[in-house]
py3Dmol code that shows the C-alpha trace and the ligand (Angstrom):
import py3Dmol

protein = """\
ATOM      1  CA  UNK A   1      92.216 124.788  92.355  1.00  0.00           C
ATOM      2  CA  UNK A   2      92.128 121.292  91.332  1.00  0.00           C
ATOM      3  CA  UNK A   3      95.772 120.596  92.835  1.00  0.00           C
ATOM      4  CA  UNK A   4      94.577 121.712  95.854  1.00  0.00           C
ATOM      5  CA  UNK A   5      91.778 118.953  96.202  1.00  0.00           C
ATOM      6  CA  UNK A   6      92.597 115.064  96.318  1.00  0.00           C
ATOM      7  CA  UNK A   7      91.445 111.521  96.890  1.00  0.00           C
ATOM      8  CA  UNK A   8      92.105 109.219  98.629  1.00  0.00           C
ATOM      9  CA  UNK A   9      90.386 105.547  98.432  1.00  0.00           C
ATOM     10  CA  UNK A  10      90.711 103.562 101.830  1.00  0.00           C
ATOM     11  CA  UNK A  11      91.106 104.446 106.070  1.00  0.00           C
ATOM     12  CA  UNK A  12      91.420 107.846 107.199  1.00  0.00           C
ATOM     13  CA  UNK A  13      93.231 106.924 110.247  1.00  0.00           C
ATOM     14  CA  UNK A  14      96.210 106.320 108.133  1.00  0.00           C
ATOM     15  CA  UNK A  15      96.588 109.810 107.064  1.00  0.00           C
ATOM     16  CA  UNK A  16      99.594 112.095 108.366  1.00  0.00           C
ATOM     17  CA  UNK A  17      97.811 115.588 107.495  1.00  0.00           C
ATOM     18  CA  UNK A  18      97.446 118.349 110.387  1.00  0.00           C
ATOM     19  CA  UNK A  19      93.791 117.763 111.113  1.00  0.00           C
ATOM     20  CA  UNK A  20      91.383 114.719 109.649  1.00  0.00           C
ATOM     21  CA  UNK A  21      87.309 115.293 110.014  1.00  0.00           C
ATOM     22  CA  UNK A  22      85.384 112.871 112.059  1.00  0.00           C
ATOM     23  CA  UNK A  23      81.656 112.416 111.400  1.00  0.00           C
ATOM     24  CA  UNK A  24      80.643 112.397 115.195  1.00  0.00           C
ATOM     25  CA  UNK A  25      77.537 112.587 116.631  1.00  0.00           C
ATOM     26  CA  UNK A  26      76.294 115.385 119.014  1.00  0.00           C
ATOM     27  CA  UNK A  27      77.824 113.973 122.355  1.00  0.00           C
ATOM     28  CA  UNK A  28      80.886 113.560 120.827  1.00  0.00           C
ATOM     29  CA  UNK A  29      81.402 110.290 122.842  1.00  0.00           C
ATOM     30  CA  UNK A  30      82.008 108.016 119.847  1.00  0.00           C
ATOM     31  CA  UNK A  31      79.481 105.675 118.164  1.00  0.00           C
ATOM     32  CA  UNK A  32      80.321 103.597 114.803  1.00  0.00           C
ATOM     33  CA  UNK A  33      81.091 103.801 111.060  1.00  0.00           C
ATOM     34  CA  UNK A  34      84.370 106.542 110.920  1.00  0.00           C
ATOM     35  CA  UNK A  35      84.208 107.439 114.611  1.00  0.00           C
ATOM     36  CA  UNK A  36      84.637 104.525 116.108  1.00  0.00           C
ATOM     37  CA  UNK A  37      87.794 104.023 113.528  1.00  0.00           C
ATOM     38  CA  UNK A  38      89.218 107.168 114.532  1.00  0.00           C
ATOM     39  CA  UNK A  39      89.081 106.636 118.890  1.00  0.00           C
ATOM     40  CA  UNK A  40      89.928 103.100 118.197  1.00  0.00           C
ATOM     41  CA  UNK A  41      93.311 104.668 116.684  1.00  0.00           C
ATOM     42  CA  UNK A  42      93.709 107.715 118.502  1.00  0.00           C
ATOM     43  CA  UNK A  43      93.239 106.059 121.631  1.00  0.00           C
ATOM     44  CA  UNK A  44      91.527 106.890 124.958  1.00  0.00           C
ATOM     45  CA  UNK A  45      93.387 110.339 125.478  1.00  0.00           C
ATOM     46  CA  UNK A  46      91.193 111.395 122.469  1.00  0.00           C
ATOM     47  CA  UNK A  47      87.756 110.302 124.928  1.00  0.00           C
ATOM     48  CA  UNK A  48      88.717 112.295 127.656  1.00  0.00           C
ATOM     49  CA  UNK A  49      89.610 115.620 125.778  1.00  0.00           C
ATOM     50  CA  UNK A  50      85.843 115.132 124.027  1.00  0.00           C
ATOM     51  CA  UNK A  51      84.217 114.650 127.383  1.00  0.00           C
ATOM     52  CA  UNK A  52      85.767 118.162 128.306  1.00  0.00           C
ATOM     53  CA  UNK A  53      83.807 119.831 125.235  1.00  0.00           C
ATOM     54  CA  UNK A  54      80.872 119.597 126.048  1.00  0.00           C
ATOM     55  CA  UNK A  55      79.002 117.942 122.811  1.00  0.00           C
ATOM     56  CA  UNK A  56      78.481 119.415 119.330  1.00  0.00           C
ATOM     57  CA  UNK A  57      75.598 121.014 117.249  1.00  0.00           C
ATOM     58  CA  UNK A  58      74.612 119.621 114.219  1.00  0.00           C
ATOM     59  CA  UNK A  59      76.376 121.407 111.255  1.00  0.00           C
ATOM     60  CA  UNK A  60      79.119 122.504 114.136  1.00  0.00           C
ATOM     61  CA  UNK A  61      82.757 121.336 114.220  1.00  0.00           C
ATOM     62  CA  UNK A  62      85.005 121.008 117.759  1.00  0.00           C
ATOM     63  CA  UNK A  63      88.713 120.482 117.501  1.00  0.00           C
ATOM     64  CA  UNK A  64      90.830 118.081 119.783  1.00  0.00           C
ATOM     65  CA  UNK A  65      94.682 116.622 119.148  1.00  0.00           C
ATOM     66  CA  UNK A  66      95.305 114.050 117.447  1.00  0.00           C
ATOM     67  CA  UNK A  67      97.183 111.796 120.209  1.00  0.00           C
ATOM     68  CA  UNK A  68      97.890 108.575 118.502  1.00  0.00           C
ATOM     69  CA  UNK A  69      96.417 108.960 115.050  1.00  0.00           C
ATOM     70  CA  UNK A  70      99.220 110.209 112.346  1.00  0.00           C
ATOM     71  CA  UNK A  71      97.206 113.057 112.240  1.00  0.00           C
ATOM     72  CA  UNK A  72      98.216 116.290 114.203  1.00  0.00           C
ATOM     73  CA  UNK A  73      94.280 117.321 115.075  1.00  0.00           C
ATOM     74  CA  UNK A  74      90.993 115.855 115.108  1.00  0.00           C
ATOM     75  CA  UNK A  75      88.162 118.387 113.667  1.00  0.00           C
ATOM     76  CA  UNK A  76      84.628 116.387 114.877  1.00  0.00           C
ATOM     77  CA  UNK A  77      81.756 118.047 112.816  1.00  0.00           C
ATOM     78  CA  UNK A  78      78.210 116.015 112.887  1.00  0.00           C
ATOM     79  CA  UNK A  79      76.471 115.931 110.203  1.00  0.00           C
ATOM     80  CA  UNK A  80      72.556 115.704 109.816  1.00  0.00           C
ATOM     81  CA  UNK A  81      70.532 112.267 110.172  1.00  0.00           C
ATOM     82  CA  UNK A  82      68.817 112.064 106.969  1.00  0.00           C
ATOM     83  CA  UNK A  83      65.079 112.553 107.037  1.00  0.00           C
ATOM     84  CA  UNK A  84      63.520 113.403 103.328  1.00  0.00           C
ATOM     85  CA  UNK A  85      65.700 115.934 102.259  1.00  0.00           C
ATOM     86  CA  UNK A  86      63.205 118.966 103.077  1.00  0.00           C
ATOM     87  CA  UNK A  87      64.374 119.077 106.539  1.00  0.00           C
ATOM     88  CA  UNK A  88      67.565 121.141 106.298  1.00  0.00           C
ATOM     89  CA  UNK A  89      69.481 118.451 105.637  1.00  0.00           C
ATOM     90  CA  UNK A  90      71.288 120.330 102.842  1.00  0.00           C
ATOM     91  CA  UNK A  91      72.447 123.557 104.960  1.00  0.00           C
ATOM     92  CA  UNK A  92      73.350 121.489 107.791  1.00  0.00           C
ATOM     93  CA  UNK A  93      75.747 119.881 105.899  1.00  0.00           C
ATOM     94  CA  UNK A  94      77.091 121.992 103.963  1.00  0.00           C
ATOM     95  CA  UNK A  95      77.873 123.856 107.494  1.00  0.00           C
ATOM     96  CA  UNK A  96      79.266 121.088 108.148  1.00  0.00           C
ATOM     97  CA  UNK A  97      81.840 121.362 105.522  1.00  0.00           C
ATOM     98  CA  UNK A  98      82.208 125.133 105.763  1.00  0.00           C
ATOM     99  CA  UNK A  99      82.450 125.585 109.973  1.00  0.00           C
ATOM    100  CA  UNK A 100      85.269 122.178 109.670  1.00  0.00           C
ATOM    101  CA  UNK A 101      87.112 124.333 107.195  1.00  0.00           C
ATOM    102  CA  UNK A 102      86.668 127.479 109.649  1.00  0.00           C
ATOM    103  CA  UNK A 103      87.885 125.558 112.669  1.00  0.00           C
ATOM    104  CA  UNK A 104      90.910 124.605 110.413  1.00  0.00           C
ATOM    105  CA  UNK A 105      91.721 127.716 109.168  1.00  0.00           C
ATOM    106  CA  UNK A 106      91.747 129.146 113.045  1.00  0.00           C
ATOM    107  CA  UNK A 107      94.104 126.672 113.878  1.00  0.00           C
ATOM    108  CA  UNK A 108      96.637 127.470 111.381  1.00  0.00           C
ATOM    109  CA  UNK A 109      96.279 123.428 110.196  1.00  0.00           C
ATOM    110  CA  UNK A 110      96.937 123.539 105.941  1.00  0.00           C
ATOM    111  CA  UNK A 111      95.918 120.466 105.317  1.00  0.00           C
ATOM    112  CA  UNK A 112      92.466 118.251 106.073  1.00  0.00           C
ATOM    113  CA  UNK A 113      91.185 115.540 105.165  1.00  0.00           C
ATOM    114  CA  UNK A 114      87.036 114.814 105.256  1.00  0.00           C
ATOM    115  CA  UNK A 115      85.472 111.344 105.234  1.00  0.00           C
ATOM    116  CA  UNK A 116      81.610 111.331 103.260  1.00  0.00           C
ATOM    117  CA  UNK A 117      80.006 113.264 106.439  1.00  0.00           C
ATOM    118  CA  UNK A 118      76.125 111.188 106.974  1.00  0.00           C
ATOM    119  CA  UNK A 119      76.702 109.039 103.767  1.00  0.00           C
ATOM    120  CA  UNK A 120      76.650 106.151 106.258  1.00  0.00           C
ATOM    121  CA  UNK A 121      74.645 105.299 109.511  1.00  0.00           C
ATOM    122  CA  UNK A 122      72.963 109.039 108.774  1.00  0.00           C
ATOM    123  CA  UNK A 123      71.881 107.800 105.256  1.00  0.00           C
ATOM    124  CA  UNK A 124      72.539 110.987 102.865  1.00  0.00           C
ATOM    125  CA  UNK A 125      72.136 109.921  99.998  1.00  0.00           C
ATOM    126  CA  UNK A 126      75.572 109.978  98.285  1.00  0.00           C
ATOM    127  CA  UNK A 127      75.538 112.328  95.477  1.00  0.00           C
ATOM    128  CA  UNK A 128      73.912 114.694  97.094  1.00  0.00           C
ATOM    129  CA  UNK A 129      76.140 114.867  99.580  1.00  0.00           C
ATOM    130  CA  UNK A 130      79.099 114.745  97.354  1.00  0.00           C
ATOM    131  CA  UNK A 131      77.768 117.385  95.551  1.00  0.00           C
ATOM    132  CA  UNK A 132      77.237 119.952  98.514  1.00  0.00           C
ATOM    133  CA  UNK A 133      80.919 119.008  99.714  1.00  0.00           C
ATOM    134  CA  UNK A 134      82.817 119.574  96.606  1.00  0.00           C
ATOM    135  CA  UNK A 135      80.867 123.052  96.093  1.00  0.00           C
ATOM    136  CA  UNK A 136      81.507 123.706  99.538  1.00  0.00           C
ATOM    137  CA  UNK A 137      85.263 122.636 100.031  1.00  0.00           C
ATOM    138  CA  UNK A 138      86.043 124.394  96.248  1.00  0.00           C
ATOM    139  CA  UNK A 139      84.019 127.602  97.771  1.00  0.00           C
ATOM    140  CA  UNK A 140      85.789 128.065 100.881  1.00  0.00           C
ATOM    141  CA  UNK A 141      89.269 127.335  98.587  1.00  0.00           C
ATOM    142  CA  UNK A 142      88.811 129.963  96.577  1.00  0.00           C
ATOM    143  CA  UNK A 143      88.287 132.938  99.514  1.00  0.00           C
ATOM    144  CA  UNK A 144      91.523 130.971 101.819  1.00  0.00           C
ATOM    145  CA  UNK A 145      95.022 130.863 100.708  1.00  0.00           C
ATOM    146  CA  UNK A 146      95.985 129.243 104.262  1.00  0.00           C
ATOM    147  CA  UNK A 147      94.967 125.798 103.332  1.00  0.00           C
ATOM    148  CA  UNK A 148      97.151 124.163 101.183  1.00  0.00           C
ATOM    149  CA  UNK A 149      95.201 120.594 100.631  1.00  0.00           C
ATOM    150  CA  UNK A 150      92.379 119.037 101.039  1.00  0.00           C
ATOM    151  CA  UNK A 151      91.837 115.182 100.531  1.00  0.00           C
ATOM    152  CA  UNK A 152      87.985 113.844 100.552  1.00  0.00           C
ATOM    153  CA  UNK A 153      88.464 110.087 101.070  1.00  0.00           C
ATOM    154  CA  UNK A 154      86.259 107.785  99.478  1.00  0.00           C
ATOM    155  CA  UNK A 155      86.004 104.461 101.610  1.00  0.00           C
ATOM    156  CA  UNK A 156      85.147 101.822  98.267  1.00  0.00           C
ATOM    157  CA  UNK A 157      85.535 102.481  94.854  1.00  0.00           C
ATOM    158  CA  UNK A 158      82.042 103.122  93.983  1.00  0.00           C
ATOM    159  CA  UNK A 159      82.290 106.371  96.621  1.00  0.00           C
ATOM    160  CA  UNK A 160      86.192 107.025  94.224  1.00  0.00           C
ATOM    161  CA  UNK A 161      84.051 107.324  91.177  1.00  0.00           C
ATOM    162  CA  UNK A 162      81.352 109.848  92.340  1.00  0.00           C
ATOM    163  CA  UNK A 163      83.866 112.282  94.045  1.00  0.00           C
ATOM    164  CA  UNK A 164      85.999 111.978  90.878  1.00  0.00           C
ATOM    165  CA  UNK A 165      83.302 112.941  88.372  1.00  0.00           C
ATOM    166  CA  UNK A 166      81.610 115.417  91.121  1.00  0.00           C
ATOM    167  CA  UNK A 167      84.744 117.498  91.239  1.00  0.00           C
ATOM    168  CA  UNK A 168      85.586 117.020  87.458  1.00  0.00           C
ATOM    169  CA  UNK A 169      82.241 118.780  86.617  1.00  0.00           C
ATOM    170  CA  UNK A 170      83.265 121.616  89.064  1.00  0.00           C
ATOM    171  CA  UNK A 171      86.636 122.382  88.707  1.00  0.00           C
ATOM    172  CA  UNK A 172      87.229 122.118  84.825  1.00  0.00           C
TER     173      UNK A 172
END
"""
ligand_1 = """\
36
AR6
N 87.835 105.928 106.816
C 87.166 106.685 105.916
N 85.845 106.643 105.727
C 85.143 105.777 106.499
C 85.758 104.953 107.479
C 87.175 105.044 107.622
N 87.839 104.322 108.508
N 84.786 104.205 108.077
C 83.622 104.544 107.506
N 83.835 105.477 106.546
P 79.555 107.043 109.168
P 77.649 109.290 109.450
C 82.872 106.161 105.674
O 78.484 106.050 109.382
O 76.820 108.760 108.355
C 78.658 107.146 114.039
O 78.143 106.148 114.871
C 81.531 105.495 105.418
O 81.654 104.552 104.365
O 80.857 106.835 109.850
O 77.976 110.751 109.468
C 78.688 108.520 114.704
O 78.991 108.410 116.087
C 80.688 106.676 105.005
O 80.907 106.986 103.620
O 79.068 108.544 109.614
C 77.303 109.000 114.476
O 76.398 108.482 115.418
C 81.263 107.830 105.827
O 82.512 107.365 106.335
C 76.965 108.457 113.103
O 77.767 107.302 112.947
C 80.388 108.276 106.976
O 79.766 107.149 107.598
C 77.337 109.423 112.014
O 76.893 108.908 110.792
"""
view = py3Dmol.view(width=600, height=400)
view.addModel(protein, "pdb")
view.setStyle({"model": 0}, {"cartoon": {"style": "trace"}})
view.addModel(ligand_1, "xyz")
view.setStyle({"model": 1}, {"stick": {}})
view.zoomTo()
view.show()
């Protein structure tokens, strides 16, 4: 299991895997943080096919190409806004996590990688998160022999250091 999870410290839009998740927001029109990395990369092809779908649910995931990003696909998932942790938060994104992983699988992509879905402008707090997408990504693993990796990537060190003692605890 464990060889089939990595990390990766630094830019997602430098990553040459078949599909990497954007933490969009429900219009899917772009915004800040990750997103606005990713269609500042991708370019404005990657606008006008997310115009076409028609927004996202929270806890839902939409898949577009990649156009000029290294990366084949583009799986857009949006996470919850934090409230105070009683408000579904938790399910919504771990369906984030689990529908991204679905979307892959249907699209015969073998390996993702996921930035910290709502640990920024959405304010999750960050182990929590971590925690529901390691259980989550190490779940769906186990039942799917079609994906071959998944990377989380951790944009600063401190980020590194939770993800790397999250999964420890879970995968030895
Ligand atoms: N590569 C990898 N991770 C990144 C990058 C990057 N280039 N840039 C930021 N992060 P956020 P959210 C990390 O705010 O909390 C947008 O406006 C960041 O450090 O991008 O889900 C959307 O349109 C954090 O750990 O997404 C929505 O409106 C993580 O990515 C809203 O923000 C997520 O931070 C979504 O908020």
């Amino acid at each position: 299991m464990r060889e089939r999870v990595d990390l990766y410290i630094g830019d997602i839009t430098t990553l040459q895997v078949d599909a990497i998740v954007n933490a969009a927001n429900t219009t899917l029109l772009g915004g800040g943080g990750v997103d606005s990395a990713i269609h500042a990369v991708a370019g404005p092809e990657l606008l006008a096919e997310c115009r076409k779908l028609g927004g996202c649910e929270t806890g839902d995931a939409k898949i577009t190409r990649g156009y000029d990003l290294p990366a084949n696909h583009v799986i857009h998932t949006v996470g919850p806004i934090w409230r105070d942790g009683r408000s579904d938060e938790d399910e919504l994104l771990a369906s984030c996590y689990r529908n991204s992983l679905s979307v892959a699988h249907a699209n015969n992509i073998d390996t993702i990688a996921f930035p910290a879905i709502s640990t920024g402008v959405y304010g999750f707090p960050k182990e929590r998160a971590t925690e529901i997408a390691v259980r989550e990504v190490i779940r769906f693993l186990n039942q799917d022999n079609a994906i071959v990796k998944v990377t989380f990537v951790c944009f600063s060190e401190s980020d590194f250091e939770v993800y790397s003692r999250i999964l420890g605890e879970r995968t030895t």
